[in-house]
MIKENU-218892 format. One line per 4 residues: their letters; for each residue z, y, x of N, C-alpha, C. Coordinates in steps of 0.001 Angstrom, whole numbers. Each point is the difference from the previous one (the first is absolute). Example, Ala and Ser with C-alpha at 12.3 -4.5 7.8 and 13.67 -1.06 7.14 Angstrom:
BEGIN
AS) 7800:-5690:13190:0:1190:-890:0:1200:900 | -720:1050:-350:60:1190:820:730:1090:-770
//
This chain:
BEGIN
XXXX) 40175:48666:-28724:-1136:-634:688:-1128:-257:-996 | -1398:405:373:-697:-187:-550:-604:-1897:-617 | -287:-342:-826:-348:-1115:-252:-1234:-533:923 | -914:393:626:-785:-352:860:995:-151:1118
XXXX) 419:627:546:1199:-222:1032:1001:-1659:-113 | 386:-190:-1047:406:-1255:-596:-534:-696:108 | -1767:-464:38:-740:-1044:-638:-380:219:2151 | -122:875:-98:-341:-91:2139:1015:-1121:269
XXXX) 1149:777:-223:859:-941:632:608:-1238:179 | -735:-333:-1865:-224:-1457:-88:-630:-776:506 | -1415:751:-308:-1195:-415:904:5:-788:1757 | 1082:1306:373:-111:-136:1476:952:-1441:97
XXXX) 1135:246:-1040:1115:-1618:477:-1230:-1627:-544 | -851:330:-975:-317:-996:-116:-1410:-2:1360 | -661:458:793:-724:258:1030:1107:-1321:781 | 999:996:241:839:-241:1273:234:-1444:-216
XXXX) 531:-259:-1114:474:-1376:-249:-791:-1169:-415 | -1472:-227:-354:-912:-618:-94:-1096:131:995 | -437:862:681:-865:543:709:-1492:-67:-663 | 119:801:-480:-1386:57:-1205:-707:947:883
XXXX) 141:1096:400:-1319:870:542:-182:57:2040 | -818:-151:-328:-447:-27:2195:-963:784:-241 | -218:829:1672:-815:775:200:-1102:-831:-126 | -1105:1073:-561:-1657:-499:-264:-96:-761:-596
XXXX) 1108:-543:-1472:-491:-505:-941:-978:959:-847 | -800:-880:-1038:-695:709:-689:390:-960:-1334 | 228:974:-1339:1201:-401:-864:-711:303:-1018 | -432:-1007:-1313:-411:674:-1300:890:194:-195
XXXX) 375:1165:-1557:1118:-254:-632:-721:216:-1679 | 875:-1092:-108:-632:115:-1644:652:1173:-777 | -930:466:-661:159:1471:-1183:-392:-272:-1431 | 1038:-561:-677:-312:-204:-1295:210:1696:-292
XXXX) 492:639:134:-171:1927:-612:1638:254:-706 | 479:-1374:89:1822:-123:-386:783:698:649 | 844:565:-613:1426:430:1363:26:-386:1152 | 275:-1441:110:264:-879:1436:-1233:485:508
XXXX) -1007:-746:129:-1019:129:791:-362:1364:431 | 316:1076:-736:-818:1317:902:1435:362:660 | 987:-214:-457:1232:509:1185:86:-676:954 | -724:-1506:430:-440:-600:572:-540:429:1181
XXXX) -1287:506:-552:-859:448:749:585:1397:450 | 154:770:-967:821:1249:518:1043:-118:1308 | 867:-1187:29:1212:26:873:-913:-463:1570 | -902:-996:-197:-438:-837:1177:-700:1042:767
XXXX) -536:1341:-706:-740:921:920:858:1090:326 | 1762:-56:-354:779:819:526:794:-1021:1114 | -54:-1404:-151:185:-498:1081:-632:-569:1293 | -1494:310:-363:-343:-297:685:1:1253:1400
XXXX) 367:1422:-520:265:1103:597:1398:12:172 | 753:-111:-363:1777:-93:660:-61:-1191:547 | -407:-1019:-392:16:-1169:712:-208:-180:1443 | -1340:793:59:-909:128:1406:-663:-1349:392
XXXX) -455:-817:-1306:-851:-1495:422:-1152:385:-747 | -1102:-182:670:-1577:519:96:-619:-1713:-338 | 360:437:-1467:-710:-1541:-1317:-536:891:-1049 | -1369:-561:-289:-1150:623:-1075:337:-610:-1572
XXXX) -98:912:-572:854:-331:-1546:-1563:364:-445 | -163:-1587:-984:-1211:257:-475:-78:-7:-1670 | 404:904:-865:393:-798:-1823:-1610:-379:-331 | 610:-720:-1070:-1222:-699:-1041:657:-410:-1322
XXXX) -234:405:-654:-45:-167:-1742:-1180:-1063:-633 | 564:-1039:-507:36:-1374:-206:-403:628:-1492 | -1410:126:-363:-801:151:-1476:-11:-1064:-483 | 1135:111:-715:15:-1798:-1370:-1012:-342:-610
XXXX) 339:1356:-989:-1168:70:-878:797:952:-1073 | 1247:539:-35:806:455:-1039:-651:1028:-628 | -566:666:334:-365:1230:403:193:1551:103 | 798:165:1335:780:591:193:-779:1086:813
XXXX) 307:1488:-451:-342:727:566:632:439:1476 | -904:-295:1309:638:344:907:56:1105:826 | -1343:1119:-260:-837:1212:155:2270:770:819 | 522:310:-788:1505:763:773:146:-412:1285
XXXX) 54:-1985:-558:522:-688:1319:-509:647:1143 | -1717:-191:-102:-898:-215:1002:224:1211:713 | 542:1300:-826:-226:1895:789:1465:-30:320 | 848:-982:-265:1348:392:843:-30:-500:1317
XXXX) -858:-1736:238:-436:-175:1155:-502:635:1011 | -1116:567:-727:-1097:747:844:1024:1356:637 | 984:407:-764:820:1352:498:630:-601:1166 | 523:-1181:-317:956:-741:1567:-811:-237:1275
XXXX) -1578:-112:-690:-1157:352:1731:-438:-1976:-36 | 352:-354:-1307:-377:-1725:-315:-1029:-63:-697 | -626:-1115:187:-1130:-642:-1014:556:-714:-762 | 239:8:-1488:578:-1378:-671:-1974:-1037:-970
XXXX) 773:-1213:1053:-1039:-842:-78:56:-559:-1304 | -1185:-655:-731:199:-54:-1867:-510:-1322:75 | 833:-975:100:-493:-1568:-434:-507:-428:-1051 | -1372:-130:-5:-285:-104:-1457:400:-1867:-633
XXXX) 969:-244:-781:762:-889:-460:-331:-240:-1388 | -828:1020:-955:81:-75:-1248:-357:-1172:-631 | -251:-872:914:-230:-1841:-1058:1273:-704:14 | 676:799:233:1484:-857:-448:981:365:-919
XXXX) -704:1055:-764:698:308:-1167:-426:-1205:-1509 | -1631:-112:713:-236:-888:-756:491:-1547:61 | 209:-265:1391:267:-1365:382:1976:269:-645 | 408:862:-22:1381:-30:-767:483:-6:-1414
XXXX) -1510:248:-937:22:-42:-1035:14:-1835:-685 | -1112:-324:1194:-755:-1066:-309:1945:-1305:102 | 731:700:753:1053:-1015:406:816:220:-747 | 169:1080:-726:972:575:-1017:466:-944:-1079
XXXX) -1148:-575:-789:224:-786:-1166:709:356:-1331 | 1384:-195:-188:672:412:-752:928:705:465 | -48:60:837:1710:1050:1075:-324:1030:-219 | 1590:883:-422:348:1239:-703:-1297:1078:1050
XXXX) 49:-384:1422:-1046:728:1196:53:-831:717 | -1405:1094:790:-281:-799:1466:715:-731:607 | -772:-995:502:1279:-914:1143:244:834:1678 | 1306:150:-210:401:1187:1119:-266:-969:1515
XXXX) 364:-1262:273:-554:-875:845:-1145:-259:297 | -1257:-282:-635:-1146:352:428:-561:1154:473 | 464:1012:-811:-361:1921:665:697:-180:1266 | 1049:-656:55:753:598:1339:-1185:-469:1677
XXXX) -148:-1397:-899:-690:-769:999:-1111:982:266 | -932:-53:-1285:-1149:672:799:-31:947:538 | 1297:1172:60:-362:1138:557:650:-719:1198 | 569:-245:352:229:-652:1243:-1116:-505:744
XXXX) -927:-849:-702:-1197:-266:894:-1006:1269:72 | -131:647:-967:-398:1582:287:58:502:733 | 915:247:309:769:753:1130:-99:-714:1354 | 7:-830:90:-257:-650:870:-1665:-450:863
XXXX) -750:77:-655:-1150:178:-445:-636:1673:814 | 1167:930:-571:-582:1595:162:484:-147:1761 | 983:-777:388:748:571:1215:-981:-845:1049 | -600:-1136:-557:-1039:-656:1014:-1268:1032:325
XXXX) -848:253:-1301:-536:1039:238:221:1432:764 | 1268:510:-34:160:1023:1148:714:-819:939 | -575:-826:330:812:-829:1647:1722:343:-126 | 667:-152:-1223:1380:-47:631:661:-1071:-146
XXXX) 1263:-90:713:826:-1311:161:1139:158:-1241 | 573:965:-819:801:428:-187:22:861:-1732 | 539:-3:-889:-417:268:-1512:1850:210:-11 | 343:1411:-593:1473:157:-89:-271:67:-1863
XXXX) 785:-430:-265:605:487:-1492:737:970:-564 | 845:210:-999:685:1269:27:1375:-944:-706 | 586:-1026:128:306:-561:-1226:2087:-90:938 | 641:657:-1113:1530:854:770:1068:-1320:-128
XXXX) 1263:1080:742:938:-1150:-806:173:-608:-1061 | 31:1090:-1249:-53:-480:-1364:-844:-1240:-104 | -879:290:200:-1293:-903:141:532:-1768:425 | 231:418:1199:581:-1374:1011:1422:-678:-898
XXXX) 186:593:-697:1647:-126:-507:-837:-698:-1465 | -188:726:-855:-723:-783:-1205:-858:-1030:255 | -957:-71:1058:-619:-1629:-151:1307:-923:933 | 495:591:285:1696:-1510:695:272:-359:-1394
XXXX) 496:991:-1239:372:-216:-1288:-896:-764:-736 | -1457:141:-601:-940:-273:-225:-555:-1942:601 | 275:-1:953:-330:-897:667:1091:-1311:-468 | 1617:549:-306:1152:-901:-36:-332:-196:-1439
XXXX) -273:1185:-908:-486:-444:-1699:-1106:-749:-147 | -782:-33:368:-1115:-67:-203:-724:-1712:1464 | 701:-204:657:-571:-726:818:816:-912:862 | 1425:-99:-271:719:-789:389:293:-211:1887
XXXX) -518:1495:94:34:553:2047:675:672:-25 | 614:932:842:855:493:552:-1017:680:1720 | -671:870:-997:-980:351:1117:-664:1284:-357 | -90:778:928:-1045:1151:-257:-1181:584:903
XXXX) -424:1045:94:-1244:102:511:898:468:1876 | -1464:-397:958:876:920:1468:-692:981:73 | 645:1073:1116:-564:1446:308:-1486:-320:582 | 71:-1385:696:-1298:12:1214:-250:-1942:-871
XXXX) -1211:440:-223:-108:-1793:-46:-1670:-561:379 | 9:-547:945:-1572:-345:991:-660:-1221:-865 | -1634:626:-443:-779:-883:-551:-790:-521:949 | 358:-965:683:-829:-423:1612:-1204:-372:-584
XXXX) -338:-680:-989:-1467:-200:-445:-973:1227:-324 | 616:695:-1149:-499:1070:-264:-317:1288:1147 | 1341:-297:1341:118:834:1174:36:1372:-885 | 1309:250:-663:79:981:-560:1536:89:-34
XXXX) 917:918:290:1231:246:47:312:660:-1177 | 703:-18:-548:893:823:-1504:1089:355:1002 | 152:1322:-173:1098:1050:-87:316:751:-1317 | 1534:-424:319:584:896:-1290:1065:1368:781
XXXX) -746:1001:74:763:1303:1317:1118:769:-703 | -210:-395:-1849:1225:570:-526:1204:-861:-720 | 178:-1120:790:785:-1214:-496:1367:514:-513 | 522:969:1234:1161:312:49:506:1726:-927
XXXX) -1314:-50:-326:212:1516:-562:541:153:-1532 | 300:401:-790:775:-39:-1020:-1110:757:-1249 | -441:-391:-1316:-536:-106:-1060:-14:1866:-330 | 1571:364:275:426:1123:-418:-656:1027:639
XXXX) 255:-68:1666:-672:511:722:-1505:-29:20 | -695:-1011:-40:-1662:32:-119:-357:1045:-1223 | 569:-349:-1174:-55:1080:-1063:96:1692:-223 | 1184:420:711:188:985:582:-633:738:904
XXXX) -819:-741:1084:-606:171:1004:-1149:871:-716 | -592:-992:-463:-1248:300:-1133:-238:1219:-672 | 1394:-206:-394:60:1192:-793:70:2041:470 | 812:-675:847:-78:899:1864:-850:549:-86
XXXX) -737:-1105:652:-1668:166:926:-764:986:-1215 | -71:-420:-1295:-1352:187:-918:-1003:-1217:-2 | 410:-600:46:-1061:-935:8:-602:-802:-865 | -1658:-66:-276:-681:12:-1059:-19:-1592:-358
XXXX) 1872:-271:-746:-36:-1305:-439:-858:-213:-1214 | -826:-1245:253:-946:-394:-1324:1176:-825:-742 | -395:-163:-1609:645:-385:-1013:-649:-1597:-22 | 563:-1038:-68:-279:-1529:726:-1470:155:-1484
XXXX) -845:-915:286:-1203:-307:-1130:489:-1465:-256 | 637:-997:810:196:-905:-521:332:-352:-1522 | -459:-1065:-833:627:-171:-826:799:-889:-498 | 699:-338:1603:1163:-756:-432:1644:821:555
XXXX) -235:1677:277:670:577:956:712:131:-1366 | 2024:-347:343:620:578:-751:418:-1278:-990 | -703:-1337:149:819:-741:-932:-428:-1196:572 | 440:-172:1441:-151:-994:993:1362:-790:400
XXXX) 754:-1081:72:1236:-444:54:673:1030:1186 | -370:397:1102:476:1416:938:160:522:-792 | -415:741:-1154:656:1244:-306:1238:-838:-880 | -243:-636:-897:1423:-668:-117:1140:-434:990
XXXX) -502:-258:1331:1011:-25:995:395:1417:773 | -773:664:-175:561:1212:375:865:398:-1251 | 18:-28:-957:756:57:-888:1177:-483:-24 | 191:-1256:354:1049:-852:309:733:464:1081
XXXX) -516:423:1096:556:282:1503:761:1833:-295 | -933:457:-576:863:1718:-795:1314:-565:-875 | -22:-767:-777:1200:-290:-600:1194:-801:714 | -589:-672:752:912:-406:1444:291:863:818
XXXX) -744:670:522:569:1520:742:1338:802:-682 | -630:289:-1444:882:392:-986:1709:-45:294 | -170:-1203:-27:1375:-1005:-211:321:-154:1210 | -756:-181:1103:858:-355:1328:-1059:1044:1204
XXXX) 641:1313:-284:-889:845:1217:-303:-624:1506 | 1328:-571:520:-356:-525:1632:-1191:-1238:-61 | -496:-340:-1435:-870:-1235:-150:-1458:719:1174 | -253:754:-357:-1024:589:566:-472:392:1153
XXXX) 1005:223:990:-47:176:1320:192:-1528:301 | 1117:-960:-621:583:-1440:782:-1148:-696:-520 | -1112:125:-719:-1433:-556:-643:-689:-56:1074 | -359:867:629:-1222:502:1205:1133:-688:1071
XXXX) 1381:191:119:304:-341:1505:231:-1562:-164 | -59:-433:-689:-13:-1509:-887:-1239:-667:911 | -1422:403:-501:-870:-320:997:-36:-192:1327 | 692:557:984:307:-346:1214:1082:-675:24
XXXX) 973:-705:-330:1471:22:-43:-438:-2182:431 | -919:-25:834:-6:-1324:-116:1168:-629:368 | 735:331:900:1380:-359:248:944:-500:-711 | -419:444:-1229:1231:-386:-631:-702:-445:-1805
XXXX) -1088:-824:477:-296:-520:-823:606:-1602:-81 | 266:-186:-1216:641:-1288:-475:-389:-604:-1752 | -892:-1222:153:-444:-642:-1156:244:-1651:542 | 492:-497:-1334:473:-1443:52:-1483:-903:656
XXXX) -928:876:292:-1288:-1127:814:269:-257:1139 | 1123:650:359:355:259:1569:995:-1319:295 | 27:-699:-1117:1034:-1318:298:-203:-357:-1043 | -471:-107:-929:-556:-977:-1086:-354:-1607:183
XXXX) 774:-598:-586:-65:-1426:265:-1378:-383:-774 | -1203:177:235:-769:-500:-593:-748:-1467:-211 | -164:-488:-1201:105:-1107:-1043:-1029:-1377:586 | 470:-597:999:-880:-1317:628:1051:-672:458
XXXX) -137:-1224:-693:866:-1321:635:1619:556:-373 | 220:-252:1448:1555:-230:-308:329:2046:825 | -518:796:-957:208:1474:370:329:89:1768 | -209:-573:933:260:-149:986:-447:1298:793
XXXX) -1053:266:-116:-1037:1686:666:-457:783:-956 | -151:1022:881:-354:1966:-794:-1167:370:947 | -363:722:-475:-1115:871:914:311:1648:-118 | 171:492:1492:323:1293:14:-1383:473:287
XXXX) -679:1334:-391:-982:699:702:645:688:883 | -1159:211:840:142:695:1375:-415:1653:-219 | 835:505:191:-454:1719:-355:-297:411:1578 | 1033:-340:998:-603:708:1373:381:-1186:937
XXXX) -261:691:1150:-174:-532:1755:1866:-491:5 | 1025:1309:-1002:1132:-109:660:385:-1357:-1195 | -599:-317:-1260:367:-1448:-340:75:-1272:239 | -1049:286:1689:-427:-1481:458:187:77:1596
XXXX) 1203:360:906:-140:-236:827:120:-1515:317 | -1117:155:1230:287:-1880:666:-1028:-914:-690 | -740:566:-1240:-662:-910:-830:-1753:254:395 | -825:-896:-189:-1716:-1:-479:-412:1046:-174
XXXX) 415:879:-924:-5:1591:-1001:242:768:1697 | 657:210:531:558:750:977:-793:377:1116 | -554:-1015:152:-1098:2:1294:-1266:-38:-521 | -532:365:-1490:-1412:376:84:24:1309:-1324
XXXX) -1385:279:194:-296:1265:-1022:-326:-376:-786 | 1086:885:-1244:-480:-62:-1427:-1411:244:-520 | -652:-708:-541:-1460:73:-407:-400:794:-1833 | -688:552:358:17:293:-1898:1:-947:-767
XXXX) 383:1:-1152:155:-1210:-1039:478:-1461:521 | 1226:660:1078:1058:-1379:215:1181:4:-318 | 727:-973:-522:1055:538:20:1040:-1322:313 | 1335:45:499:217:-781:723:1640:-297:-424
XXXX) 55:-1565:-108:1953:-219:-492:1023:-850:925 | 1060:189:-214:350:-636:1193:667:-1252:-1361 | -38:-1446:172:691:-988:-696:1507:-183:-72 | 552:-66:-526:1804:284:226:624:-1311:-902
XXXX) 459:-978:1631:1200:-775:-965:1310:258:498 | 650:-114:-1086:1320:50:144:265:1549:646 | -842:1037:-167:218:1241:219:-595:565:1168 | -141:-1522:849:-720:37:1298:-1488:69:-256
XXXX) -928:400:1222:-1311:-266:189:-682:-1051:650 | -431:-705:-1282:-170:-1113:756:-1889:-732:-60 | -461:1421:-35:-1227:10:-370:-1024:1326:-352 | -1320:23:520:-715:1189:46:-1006:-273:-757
XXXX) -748:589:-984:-1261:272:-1152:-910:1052:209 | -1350:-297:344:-941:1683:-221:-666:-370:-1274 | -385:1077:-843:-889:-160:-1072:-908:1229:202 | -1113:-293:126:-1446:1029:455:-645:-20:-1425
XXXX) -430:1006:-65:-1247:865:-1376:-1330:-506:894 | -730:-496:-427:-1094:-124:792:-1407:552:-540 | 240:252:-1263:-1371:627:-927:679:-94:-1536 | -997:107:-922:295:154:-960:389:-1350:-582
XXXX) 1112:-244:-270:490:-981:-851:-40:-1567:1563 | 458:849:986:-349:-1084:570:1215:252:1101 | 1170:-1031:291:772:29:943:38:-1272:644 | 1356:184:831:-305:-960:1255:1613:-156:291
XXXX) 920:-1121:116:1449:-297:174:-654:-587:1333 | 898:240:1008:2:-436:1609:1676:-273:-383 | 473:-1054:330:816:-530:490:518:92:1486 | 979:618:434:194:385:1408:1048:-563:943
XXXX) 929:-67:-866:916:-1020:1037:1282:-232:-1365 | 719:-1323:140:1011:-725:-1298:-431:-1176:232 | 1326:-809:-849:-32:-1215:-373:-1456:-567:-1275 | 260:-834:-241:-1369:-306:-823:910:308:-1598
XXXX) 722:-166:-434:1002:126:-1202:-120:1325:-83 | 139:872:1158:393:1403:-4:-1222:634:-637 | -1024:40:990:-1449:333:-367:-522:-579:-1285 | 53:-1028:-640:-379:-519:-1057:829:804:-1342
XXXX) 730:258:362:541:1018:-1176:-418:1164:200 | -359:756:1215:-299:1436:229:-1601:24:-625 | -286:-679:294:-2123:-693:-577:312:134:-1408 | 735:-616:-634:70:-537:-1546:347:1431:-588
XXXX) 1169:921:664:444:1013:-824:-1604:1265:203 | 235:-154:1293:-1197:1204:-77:-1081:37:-596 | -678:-1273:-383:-969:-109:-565:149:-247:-1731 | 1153:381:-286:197:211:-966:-127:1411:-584
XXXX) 780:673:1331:180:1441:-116:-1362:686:-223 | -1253:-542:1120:-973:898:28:-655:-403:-1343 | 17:-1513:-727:-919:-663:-1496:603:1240:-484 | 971:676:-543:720:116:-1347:-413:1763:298
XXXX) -813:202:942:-623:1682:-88:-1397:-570:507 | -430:-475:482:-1461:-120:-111:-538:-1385:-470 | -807:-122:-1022:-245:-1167:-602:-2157:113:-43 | -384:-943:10:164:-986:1227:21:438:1471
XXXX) 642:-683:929:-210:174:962:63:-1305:1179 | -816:373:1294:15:-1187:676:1182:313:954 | 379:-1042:615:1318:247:878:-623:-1320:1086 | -304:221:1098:90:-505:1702:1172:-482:221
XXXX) 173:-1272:848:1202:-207:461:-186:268:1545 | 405:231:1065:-428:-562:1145:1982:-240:514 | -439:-1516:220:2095:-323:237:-611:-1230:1461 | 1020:-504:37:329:-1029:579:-763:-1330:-22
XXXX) -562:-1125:387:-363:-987:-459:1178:-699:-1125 | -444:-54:-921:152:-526:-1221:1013:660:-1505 | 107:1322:420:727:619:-478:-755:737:-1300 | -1317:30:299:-1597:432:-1149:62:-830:-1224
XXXX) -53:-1353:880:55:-1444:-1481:1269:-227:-647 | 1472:661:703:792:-346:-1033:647:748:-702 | -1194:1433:217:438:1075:-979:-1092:28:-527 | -1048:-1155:-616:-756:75:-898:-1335:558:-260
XXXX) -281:409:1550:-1303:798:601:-924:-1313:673 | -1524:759:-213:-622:-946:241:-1643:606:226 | -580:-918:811:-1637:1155:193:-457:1052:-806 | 178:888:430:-1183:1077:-521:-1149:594:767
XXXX) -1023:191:-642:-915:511:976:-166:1798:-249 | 331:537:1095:372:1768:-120:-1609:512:351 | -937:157:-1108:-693:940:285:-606:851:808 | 1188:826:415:-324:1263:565:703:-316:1472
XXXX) 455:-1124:46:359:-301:1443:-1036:-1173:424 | -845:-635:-921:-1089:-991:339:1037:-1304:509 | 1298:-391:-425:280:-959:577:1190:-859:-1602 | 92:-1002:983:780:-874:-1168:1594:444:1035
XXXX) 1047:-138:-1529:1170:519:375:1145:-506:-1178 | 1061:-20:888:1027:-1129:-1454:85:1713:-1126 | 185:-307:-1074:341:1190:-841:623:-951:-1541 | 31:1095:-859:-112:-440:-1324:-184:893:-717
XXXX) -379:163:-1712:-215:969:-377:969:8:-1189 | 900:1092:-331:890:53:-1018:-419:920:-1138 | 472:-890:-997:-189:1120:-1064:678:339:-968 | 537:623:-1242:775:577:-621:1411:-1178:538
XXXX) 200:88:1290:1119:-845:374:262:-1564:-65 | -1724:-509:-565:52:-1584:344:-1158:289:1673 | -125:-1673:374:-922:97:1167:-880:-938:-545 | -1215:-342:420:-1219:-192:-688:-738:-841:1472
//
């Protein structure tokens, strides 16, 4: 089987199983001139013909500033019957220098960001809802790794993830496709891969984790397939947070998060819709539920604890831990209470006046983990 054949068929399970493409979308896709991205583009215009779904694939190449010759890119496009659109970006090579300081290179977190708003940026301008990436399993598998070294989560990127502000969707159409295969494909096709201009390509902590993950392969071949099926395997996920007696009073309650609809039948969570930047716990004494928590993102550095139904003991520990949780990754930040009558004052909250809501509101503001 041919390697385009492979990366289709990935393509199509991750389609099927996220629902990333509908008829009469209109889709940037970003073209850095890399492997991924033009087999990318290559596969989405062989699926969009075996497929038989009538969605406009629009690329654009995100001009840093590296300076990278793209003159191949642009005549392999033009052969596929495409325009590749040229974002002109080049003030952020400088704005990456300027952040650099003493680091060995560029900061890979700021580039990421801005081409993200780039891109985002190019897809408003051609009226689309929709910006796919090219970024594979490998990919999805090293930032889960990356993320546990480096950030103390247990989290990685999704195939489909909705910027309701921005009104811009990220698709990832080759989530499920395999590193080996995209490579191969490439190589297949002919295709006029550019050599990266970055100059931090090649000695970025990824390539040390890809390094790490080849020598793990090494040693345990089934690591690699049970890696990728690992990611779905929520079922049979198990970490001591899931019953962790955590540290208030007399250890009496835990807080479980809520991952779905099937964790909370009968509860608050159950009968309404999940909102972006909510996220929701159920209180647990004695193993039981004996209490419900929402914690809302409300802007930048700015959340909101609603108290929903519990004892006052119960909730007063769920207030105290969470707002610990959110101080100790975002510093400063304001935190909203909205609870019960009197449940604001004896968790230490007290008027604030919110700005951008024009009104006075109990809150407090925390910082490197004292309150102020």
């Amino acid at each position: 089987m041919k390697s385009i054949r492979r990366v289709l068929r990935a393509m199509r399970e991750a389609d099927e199983r996220h629902d990333l493409i509908q008829e009469g979308d209109r889709i940037v896709v970003g073209v850095s001139g890399g492997k991924d991205s033009l087999v990318l583009l290559r596969a989405l215009l062989e699926y969009r013909y075996y497929g038989r779904k009538g969605f406009e694939i629009l690329p654009v190449f995100i001009d840093l500033g590296f300076g990278a010759d793209i003159a191949p890119v642009k005549e392999w496009v033009s052969s596929l019957g495409l325009a590749l659109e040229v974002d002109d970006s080049r003030f952020a090579y400088e704005v990456l220098k300027e952040h650099q300081g003493k680091a060995a290179h560029l900061p890979c977190s700021i580039c990421s960001r801005m081409k993200k708003a780039a891109i985002c940026g190019a897809a408003r301008r051609l009226h689309a809802k929709k910006v796919a990436f090219a970024h594979h399993a490998e990919d999805a598998i090293e930032t889960l790794f990356l993320n546990m070294v480096h950030g103390s989560r247990i989290a990685t990127f999704a195939p489909r993830m909705e910027l309701k502000k921005a009104g811009v969707t990220f698709l990832r159409p080759l989530y499920l496709a395999r590193e080996e295969d995209v490579r191969r494909c490439a190589e297949e096709e002919g295709l006029p891969v550019m050599k990266s201009r970055c100059p931090a390509d090649g000695f970025t902590d990824r390539e040390k984790m890809k390094e790490f993950l080849r020598n793990a392969y090494s040693l345990f071949p089934e690591a690699k397939d049970n890696f990728l099926s690992m990611l779905y395997n929520a079922g049979s996920l198990y970490l001591p947070f899931e019953d962790e007696r955590l540290s208030w009073r007399d250890h009496r309650f835990a807080l479980r998060p809520i991952r779905g609809i099937e964790d909370v039948p009968g509860t608050t969570f159950a009968k309404r819709r999940r909102r972006e930047g909510e996220e929701g716990y159920l209180i647990l004494g004695k193993e039981r539920p004996v209490g419900e928590i929402l914690v809302r993102e409300e802007g930048a550095r700015k959340y909101s604890i609603r108290a929903l139904k519990g004892g006052k003991e119960a909730l007063l520990f769920a207030i105290d831990y969470l707002e610990n949780k959110i101080a100790r990754s975002i510093n400063p930040v304001t935190i909203y209470l909205s609870a019960r009558k009197g449940i604001p004052e004896e968790a230490g909250y007290s008027p604030l006046f919110d700005g951008r809501k024009g009104r006075t509101r109990m809150g407090k503001v925390l910082q490197r983990g004292r309150t102020f």
